[in-house]
C-alpha positions as a Python dict, from the first residue, in 0.01 Angstrom:
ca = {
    (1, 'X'): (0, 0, 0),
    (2, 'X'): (-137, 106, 345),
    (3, 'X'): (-69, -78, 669),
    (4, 'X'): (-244, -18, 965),
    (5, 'X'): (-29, -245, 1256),
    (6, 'X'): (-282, -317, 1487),
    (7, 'X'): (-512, -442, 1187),
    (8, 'X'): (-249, -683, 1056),
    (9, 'X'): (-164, -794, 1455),
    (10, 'X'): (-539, -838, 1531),
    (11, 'X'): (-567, -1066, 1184),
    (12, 'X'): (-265, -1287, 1307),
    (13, 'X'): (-429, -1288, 1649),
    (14, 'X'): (-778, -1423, 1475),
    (15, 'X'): (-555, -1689, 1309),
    (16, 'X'): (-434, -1795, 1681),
    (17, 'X'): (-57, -1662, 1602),
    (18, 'X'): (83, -1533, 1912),
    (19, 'X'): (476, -1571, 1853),
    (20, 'X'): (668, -1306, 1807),
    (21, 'X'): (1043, -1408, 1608),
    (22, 'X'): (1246, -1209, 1759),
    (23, 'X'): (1533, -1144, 1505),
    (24, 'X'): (1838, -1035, 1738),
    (25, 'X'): (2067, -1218, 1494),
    (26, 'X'): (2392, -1137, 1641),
    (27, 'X'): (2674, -1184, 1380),
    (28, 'X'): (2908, -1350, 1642),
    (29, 'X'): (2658, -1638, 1703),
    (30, 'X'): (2543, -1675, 1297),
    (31, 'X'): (2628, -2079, 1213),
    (32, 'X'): (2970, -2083, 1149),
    (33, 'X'): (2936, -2263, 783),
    (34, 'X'): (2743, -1965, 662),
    (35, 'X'): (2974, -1721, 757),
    (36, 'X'): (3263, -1879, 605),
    (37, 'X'): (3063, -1875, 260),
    (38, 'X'): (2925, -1539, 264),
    (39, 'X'): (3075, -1213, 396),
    (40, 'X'): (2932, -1119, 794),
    (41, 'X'): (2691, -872, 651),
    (42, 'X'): (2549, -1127, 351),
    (43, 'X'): (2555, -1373, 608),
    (44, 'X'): (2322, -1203, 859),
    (45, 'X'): (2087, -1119, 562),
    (46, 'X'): (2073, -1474, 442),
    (47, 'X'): (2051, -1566, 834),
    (48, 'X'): (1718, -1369, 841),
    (49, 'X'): (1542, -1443, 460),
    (50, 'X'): (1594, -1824, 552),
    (51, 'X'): (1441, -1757, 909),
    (52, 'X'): (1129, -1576, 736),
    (53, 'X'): (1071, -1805, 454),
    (54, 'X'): (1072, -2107, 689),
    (55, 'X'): (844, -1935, 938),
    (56, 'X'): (650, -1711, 761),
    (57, 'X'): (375, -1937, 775),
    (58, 'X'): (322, -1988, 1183),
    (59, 'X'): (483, -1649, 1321),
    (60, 'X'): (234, -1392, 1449),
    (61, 'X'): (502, -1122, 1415),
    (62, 'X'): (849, -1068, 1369),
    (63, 'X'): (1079, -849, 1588),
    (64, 'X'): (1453, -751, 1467),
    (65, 'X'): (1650, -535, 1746),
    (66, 'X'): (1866, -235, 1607),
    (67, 'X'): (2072, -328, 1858),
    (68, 'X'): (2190, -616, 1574),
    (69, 'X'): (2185, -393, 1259),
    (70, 'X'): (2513, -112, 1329),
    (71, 'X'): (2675, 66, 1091),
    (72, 'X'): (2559, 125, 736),
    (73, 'X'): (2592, -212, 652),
    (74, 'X'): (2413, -287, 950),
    (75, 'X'): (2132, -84, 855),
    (76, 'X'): (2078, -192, 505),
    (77, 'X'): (2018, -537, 658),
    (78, 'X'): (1777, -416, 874),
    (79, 'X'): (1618, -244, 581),
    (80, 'X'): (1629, -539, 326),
    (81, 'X'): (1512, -768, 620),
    (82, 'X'): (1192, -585, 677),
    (83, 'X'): (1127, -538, 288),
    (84, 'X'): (1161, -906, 278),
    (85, 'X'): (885, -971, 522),
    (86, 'X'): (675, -724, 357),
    (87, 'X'): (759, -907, 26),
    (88, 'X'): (689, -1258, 94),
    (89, 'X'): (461, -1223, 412),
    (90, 'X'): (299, -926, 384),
    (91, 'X'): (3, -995, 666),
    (92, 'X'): (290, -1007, 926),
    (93, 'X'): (328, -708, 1116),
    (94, 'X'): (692, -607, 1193),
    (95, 'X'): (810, -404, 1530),
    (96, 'X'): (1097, -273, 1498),
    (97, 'X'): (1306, -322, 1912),
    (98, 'X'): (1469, 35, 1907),
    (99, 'X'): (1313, 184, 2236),
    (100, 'X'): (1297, 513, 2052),
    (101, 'X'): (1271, 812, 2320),
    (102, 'X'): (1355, 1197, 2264),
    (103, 'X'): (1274, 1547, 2259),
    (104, 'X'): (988, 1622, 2042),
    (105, 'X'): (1166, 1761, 1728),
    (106, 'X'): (1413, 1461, 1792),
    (107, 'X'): (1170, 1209, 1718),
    (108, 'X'): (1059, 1327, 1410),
    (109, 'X'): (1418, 1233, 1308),
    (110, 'X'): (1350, 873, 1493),
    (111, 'X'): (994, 846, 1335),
    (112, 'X'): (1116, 917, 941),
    (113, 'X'): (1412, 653, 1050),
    (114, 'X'): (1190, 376, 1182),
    (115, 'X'): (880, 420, 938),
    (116, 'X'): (1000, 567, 613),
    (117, 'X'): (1368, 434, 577),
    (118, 'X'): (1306, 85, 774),
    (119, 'X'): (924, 78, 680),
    (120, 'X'): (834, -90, 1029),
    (121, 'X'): (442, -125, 1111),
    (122, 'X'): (547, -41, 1500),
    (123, 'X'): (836, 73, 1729),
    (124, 'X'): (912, -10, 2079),
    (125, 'X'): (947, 312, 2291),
    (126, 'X'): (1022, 442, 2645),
    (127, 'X'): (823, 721, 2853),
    (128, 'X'): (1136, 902, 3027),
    (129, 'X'): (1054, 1250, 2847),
    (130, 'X'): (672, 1199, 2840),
    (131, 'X'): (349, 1205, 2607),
    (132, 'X'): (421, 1520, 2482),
    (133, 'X'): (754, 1423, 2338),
    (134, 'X'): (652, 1152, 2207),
    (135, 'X'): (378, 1253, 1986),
    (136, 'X'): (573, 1247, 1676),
    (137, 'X'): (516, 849, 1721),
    (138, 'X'): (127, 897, 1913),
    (139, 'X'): (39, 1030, 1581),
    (140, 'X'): (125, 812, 1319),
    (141, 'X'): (-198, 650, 1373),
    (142, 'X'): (-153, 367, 1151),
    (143, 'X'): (185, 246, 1292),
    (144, 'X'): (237, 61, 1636),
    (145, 'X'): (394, 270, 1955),
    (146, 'X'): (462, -55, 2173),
    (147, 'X'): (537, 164, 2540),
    (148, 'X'): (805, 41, 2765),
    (149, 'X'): (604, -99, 3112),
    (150, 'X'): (807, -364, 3292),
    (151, 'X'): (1035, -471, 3122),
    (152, 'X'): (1203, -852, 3212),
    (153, 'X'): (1569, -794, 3247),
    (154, 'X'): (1717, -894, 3578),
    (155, 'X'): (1731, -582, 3776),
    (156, 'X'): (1412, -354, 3670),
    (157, 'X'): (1180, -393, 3923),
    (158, 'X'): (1462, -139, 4085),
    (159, 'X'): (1314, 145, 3920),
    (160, 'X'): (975, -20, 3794),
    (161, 'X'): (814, -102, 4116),
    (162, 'X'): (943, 210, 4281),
    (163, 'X'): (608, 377, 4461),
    (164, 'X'): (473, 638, 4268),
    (165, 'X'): (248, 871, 4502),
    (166, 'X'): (-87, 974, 4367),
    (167, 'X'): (-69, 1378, 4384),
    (168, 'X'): (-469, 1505, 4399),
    (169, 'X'): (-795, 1334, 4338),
    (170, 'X'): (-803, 1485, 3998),
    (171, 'X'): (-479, 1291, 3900),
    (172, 'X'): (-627, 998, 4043),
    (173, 'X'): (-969, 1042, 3822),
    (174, 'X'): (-769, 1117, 3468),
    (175, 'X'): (-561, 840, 3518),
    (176, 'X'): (-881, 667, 3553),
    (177, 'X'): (-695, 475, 3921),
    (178, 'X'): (-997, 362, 4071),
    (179, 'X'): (-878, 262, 4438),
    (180, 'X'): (-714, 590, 4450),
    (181, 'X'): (-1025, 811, 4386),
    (182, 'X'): (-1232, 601, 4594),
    (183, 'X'): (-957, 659, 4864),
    (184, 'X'): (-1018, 1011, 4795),
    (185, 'X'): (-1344, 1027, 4841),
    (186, 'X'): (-1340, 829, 5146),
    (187, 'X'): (-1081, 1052, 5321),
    (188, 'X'): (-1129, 1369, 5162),
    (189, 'X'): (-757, 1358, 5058),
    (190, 'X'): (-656, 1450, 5445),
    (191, 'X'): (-481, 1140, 5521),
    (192, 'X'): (-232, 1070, 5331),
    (193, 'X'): (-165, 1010, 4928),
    (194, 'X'): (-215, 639, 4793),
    (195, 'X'): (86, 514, 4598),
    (196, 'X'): (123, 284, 4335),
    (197, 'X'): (398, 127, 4138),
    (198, 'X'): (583, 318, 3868),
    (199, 'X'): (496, 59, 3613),
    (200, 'X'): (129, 59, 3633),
    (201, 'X'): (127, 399, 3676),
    (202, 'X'): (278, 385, 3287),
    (203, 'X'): (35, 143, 3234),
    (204, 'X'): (-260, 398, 3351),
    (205, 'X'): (-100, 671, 3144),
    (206, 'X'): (-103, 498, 2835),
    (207, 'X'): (-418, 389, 2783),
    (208, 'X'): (-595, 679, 2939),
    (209, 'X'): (-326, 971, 2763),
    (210, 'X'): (-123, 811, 2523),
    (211, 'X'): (-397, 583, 2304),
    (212, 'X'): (-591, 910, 2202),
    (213, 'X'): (-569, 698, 1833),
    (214, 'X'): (-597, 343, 1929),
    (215, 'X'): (-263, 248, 1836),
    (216, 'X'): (-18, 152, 2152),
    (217, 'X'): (60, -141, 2308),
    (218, 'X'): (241, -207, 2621),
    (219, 'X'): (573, -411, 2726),
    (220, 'X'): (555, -654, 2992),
    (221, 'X'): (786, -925, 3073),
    (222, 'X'): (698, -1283, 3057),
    (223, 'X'): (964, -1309, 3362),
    (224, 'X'): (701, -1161, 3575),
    (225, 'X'): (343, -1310, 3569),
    (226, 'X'): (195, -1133, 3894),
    (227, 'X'): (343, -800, 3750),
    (228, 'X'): (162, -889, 3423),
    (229, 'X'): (-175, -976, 3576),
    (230, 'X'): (-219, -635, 3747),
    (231, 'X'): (-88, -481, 3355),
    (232, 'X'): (-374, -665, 3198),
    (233, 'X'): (-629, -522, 3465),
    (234, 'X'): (-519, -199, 3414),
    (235, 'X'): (-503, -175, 2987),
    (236, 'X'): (-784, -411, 2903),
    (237, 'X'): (-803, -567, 2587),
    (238, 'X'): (-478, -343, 2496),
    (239, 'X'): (-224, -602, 2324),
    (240, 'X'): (90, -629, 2502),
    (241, 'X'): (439, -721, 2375),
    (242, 'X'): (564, -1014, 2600),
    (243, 'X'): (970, -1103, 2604),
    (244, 'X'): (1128, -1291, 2818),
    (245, 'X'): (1035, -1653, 2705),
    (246, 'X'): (1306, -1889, 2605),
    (247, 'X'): (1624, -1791, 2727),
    (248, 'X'): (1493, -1552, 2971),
    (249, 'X'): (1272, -1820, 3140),
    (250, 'X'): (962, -1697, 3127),
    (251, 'X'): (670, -1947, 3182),
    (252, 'X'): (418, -1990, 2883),
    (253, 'X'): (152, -2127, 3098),
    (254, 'X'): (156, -1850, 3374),
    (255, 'X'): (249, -1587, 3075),
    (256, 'X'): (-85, -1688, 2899),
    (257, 'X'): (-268, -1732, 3188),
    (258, 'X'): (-216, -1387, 3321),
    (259, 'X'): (-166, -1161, 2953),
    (260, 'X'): (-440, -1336, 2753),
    (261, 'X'): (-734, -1048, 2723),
    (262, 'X'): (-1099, -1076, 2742),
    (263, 'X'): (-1115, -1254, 2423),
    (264, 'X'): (-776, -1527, 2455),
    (265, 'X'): (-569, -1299, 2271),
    (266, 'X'): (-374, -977, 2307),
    (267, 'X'): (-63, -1128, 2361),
    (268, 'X'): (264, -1066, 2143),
    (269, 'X'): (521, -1325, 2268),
    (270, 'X'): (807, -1319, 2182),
    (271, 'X'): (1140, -1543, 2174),
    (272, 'X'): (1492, -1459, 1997),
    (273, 'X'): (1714, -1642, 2091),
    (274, 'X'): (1535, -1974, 2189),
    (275, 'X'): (1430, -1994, 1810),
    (276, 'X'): (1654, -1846, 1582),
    (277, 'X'): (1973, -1981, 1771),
    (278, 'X'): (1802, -2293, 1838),
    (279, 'X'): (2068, -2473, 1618),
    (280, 'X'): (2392, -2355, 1447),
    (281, 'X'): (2409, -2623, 1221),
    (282, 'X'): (2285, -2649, 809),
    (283, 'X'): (1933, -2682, 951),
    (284, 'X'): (1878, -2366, 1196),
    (285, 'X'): (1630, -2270, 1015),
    (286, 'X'): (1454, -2588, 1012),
    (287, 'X'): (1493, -2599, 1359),
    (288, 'X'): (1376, -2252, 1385),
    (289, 'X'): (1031, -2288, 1263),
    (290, 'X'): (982, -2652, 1494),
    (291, 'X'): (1059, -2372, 1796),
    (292, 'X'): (763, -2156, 1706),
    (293, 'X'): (540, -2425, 1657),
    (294, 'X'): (628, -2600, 2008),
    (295, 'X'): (547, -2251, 2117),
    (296, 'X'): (214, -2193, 1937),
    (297, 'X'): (99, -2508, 2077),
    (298, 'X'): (170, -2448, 2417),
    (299, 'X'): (47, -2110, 2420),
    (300, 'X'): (-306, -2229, 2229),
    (301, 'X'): (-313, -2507, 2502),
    (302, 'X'): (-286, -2263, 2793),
    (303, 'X'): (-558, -2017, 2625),
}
């Protein structure tokens, strides 16, 4: 059967599901008693399939990181996680957190990984070698390419919020940068070049370049509201990915208030570790699924 991810996120979205589970289930935090009956591996799979089935019914999405899934045990996990979604939740889109990223003939390698072995609706990617090397994802137009932005770890704005200086009018225009082109026009490019920070300079690119087929989505943290505001200006109705709530300590009210789109929605946000690892005991996953509906409360609140 055909799945189109942004059909299956904008059906969630309809429903008012906005969490993302984010399935980073380390094996060196899995509750102890279920390691000790089951091998790690078996473990982490049962870990996950009791996740799902408790929360299949108030997630928006779920999220595993291959970060989690190493080794070919590892990846059979991964594997027989995501065919258990699409088993017994099949309206739930699944991204799969690799932050793919390569040469052009390297991708196609990543792509048949992610989408034909794994069978994820949508990847997480960064922009290092540029649209052109990343087509290989652009163009599997029914699968999700969710575009690093600004991201929420400690640290990024280092590189993120560098100044990025706006090279000609014309660049200004394609990139569809407003303030730029009218600065352009003012000055007839004479006085100086406008600048603008790296990350909504990504944010420009990919929706005027990168969404020639209506299927990426952007990263922004939840960590950094005023960061996300300007994102949201910039993309539109776009949906964006949103970590950073939970552990992180991102803010659901000021998250929602400045990633909701035109319409409430657009928002993917996600939490790992503040659900899944909510409790280590028999009833984590129990536990689990209260998490996500604290969170779908709050967030429907705030909307």
């Amino acid at each position: 059967m055909s799945r189109n991810f942004m059909q299956l996120l904008q059906a969630q979205q309809d429903k008012g599901r906005f969490v993302c589970v984010g399935l980073d289930s380390d094996v060196t935090k899995l509750p102890k008693f279920l390691v000790e009956e089951l091998h790690t591996y078996d473990a982490q799979l049962a870990f996950n399939i009791r996740i799902i089935n408790t929360t299949k019914d108030c997630a928006g999405a779920y999220k595993p990181n291959m970060a989690f899934y190493k080794g070919p045990k590892g990846k059979e996990v991964l594997r027989q996680t995501i065919e258990h979604i699409h088993m017994v939740a099949p309206e739930i889109p699944v991204i799969l957190d690799a932050k793919q990223g390569d040469i052009g003939n390297t991708n196609d390698g990543y792509v048949a990984d992610d989408f034909a072995f794994y069978n994820a609706d949508a990847v997480t990617v960064h922009n290092f070698m540029g649209m052109e090397a990343m087509k290989p994802f652009l163009n599997q137009a029914d699968k999700g390419v969710i575009v690093l932005c600004r991201t929420s770890n400690p640290g990024a704005g280092f590189i993120q919020n560098l100044q990025v200086e706006i090279e000609s009018h014309q660049l200004a225009k394609q990139l569809g940068i407003s303030s730029a082109v009218s600065f352009y026009m003012n000055d007839g490019g004479t006085q100086g070049r406008p600048t603008i920070p790296l990350y909504e300079f990504i944010a420009h690119d990919v929706v005027t370049n990168w969404n020639y087929n209506g299927n990426c989505c952007v990263v922004v943290g939840a960590t950094v509201p005023e960061e996300l505001a300007r994102v949201r200006d910039i993309v539109g109705d776009m949906p964006i990915l949103l970590p950073g709530i939970g552990a992180q300590g991102g803010d659901v009210e000021a998250t929602v208030m400045a990633g909701k789109n035109s319409r409430g929605q657009g928002m993917i946000i996600n939490s790992s570790r503040g659900i899944i690892f909510a409790s280590d005991g028999e009833d984590f996953a129990a536990v689990a699924r209260r998490e996500i509906k604290k969170l779908h409360e709050m967030i429907n609140q705030y909307r």
